[in-house]
C-alpha positions in Angstrom: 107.2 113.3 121.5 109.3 111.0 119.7 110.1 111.6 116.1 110.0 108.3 114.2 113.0 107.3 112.5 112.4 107.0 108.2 113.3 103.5 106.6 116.0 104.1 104.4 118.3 101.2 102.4 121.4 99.7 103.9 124.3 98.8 101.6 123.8 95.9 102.2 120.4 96.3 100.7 121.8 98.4 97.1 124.2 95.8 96.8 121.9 93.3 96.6 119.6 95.6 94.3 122.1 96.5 91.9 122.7 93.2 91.5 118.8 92.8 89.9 117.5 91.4 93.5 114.7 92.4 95.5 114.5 93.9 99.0 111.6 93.9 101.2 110.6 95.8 104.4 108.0 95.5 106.8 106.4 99.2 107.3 103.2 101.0 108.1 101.6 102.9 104.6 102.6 106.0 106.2 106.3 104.5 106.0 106.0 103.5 102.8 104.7 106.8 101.3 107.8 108.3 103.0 110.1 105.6 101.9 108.4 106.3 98.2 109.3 109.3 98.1 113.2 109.8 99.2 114.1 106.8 97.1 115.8 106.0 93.4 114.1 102.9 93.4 110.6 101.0 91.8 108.7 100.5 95.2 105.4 98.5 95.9 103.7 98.3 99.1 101.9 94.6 100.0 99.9 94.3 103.1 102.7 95.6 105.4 105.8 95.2 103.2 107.8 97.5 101.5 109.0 96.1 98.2 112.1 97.1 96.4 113.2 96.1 92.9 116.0 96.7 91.4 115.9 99.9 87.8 114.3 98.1 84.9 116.8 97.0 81.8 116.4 98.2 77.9 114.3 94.9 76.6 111.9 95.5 79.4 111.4 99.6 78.9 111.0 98.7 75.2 108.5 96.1 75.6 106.3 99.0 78.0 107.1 101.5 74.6 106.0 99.1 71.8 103.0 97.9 74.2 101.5 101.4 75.2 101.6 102.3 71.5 99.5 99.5 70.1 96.8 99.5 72.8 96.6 103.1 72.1 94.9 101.8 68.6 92.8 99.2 70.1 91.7 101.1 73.1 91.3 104.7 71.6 90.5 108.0 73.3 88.0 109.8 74.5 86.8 106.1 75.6 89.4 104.6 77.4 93.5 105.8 78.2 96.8 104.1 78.0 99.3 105.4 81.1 102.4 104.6 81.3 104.0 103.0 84.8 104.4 106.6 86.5 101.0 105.9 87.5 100.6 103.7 90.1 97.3 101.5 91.2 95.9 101.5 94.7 94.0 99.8 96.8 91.8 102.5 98.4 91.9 100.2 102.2 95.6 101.0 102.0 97.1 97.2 101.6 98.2 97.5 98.1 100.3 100.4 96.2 101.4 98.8 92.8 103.2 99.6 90.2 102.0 98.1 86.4 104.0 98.4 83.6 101.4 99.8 81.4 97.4 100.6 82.2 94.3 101.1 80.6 91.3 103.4 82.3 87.8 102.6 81.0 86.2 105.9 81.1 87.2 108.5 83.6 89.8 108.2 86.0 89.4 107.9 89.6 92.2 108.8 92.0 93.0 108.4 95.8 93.7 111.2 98.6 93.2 114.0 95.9 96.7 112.2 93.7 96.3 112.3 90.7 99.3 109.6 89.7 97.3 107.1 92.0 94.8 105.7 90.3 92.1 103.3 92.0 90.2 101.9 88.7 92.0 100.3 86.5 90.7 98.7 83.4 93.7 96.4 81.8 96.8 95.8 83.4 99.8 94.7 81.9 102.7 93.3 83.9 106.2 92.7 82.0 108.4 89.7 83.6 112.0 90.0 84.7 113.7 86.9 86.4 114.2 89.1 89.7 109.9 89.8 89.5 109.0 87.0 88.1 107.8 84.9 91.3 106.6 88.5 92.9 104.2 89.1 90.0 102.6 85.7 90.0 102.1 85.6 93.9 101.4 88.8 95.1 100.4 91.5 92.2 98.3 89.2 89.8 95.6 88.0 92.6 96.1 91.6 94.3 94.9 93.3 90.6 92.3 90.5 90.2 90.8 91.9 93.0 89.9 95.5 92.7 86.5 95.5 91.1 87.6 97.5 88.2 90.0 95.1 86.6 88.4 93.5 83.2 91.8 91.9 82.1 95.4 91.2 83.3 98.0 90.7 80.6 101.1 88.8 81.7 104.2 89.4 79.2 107.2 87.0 79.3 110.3 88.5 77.3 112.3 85.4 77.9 109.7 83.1 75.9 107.9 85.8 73.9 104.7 84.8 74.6 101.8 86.7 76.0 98.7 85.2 79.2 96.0 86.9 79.1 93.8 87.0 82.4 90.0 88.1 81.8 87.2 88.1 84.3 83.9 86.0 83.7 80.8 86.4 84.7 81.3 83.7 87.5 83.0 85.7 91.0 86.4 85.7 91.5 86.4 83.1 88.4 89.1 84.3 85.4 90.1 82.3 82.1 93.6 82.5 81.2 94.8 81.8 77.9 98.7 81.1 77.0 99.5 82.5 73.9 103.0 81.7 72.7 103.1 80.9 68.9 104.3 83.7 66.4 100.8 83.6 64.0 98.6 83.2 67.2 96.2 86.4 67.7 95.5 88.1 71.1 91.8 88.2 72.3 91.5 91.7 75.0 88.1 92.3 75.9 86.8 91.6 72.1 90.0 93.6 70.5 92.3 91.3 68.5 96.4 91.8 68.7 98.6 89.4 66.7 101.2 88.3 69.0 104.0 88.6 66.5 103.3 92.4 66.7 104.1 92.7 70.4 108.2 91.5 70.3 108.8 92.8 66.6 112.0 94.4 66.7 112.5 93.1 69.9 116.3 94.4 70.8 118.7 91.5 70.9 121.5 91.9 73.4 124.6 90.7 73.1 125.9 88.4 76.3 128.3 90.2 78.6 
């Protein structure tokens, strides 16, 4: 019987990753869950593709820190919980493994095949933007998290502009209202829970140019 060979990255492929690229690799979810688990990198899986991207930078670990913390005090416990991105969301047909940047569970959480770091109900999402991501996360995880029933809100942050979108289901199906918000003295609206945007990129680090 013939053993199947695992995927694993060509130089090629780290070159192009340590230079803030992403890879991608068509594979089977049985591939993927080996791939996940021999490699150093973030990896997604997105209806038969292996997804690679490149280690996250300071502004952008910050920006999951300072945002996890405040919607600790909007969204408290027992009721809901705030999880860092070590816990990755799954679609429970097996087309989607994703990784958010911060989550919020409603209630109790439900995993997949016994994991419990692979959570399939969701509450709020928040994705953090990186040039490399950026066309990734609109495309592919955005519609991807809009569908899984679970998903009351989808907050898109842009470090580059600091400004906040705010995705939020309505009553109508498969209908969401989005709302830009992108002025210092604007205030966030999640689920009925107000956040002044100015509070999200306070003491934002400022890097100096290399």
């Amino acid at each position: 019987m013939a053993v199947l060979e695992k995927i694993r990255l060509t130089p090629e492929q780290e070159a192009i990753l340590n230079d803030g690229g992403i890879v991608r690799i068509p594979a089977t979810w049985d591939e993927f869950l080996d791939f996940k688990e021999e490699t150093r990198y973030p990896a997604e899986f997105h209806y038969g593709e292996i997804i690679v991207t490149s280690m996250a930078k300071l502004v952008h670990e910050w920006l999951v820190v300072q945002i996890a913390s405040l919607l600790k005090t909007l969204f408290p416990t027992p009721d809901f919980f705030v999880l860092s991105s070590n816990i990755d969301l799954i679609k429970t047909n097996k087309t989607g493994y994703y990784n958010a940047d911060v989550t919020v569970v409603q209630g109790e959480p439900e995993f997949f095949a016994e994991r419990e770091d692979w959570l399939t109900n969701p509450y709020l999402v928040v994705e953090i933007l990186s040039d490399s991501t950026r066309q990734k996360d609109f495309n592919e995880k955005i519609p991807e998290y809009q569908t899984m029933p679970s998903v009351k809100v989808v907050v898109v942050v842009d470090p580059k502009t600091d400004s906040v979108t705010v995705h939020t289901r309505t009553d109508r199906p498969k209908t969401w209202l989005a709302t830009r918000y992108d002025q210092p003295g604007e205030v966030i609206e999640l689920d009925g829970r107000s956040l002044p945007l100015a509070e999200v990129f306070r003491g934002k680090p400022v890097l100096k140019p290399r």
